[in-house]
C-alpha positions as CSV (number, residue, x, y, z in Angstrom):
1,X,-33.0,-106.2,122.2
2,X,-35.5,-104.2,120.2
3,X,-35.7,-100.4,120.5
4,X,-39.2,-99.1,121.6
5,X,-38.5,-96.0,119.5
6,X,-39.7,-95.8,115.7
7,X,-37.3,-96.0,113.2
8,X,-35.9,-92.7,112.3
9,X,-36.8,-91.1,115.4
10,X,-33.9,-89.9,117.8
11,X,-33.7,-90.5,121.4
12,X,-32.8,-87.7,123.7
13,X,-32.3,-89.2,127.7
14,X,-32.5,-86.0,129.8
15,X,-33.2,-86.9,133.9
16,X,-34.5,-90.3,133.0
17,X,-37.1,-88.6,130.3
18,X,-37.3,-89.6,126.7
19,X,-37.9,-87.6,124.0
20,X,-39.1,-89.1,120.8
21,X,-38.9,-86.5,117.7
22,X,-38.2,-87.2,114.2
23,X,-37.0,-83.4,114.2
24,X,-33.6,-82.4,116.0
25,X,-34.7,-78.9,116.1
26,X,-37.8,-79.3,117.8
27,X,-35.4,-80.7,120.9
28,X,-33.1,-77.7,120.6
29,X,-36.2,-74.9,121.0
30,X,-36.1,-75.5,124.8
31,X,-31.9,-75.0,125.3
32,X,-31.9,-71.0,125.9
33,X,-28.7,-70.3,123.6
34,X,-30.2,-68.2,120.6
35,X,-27.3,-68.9,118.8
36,X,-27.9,-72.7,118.8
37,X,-31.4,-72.2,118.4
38,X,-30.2,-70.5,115.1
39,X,-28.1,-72.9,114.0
40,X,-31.2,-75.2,114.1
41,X,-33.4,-73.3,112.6
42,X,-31.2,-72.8,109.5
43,X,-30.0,-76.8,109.3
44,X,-34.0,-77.7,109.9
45,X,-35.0,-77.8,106.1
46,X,-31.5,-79.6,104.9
47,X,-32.6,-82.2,107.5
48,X,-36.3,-82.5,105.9
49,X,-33.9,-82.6,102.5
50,X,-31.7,-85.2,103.8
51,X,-34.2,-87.5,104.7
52,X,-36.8,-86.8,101.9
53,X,-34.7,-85.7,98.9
54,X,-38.2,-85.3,96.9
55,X,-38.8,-82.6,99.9
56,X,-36.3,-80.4,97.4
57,X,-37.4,-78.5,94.7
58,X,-34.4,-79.6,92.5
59,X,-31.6,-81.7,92.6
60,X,-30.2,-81.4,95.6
61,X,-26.7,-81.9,94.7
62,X,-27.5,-78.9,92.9
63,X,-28.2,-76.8,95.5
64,X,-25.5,-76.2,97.7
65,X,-21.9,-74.9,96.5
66,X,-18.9,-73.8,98.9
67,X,-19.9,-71.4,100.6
68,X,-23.3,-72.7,101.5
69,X,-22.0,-76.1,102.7
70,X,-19.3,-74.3,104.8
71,X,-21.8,-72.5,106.7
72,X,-23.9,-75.1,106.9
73,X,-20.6,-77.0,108.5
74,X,-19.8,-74.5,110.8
75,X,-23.6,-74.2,111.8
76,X,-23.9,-78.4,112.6
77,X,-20.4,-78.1,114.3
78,X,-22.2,-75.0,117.2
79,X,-25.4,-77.8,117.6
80,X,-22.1,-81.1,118.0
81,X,-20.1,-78.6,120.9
82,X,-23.7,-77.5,122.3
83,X,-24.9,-81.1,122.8
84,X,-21.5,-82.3,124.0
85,X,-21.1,-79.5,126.7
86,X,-24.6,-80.3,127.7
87,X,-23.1,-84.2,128.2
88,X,-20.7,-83.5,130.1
89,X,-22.9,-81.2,132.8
């Protein structure tokens, strides 16, 4: 069975209503917890990184070290908890 959604894009199913964005933190701008929205705003240009690495001005093995990656752990982990509660409601 073939997906109707373009590759790359993610699928959010909320009351029977998809939403189609190539962006995760345009679907966490609506969720009310500033904390999450945060979270999202910081991860958003790792993401663009991730998926583009000539999006990075340099090597991007380059330009994270311990403590940045930590952060940005603990910061993906809020978003992971957010979305699960939100499943389970």
């Amino acid at each position: 069975m073939r997906s109707s959604t373009p590759r790359g894009h993610m699928t959010i199913i909320e009351n029977a209503y998809h939403v189609c964005t190539n962006q995760p933190f345009n679907v966490l701008m609506d969720v009310g917890e500033e904390e999450v929205i945060d979270a999202a705003v910081e991860l958003n240009p790792d993401y663009a990184v991730a998926r583009y690495p000539d999006a990075a001005n340099g090597v991007p093995a380059q330009m994270y070290n311990e403590r940045i990656a930590r952060n940005r752990f603990e910061k993906a982990k809020l978003i992971v908890e957010f979305c699960r509660r939100r499943l389970q409601e």
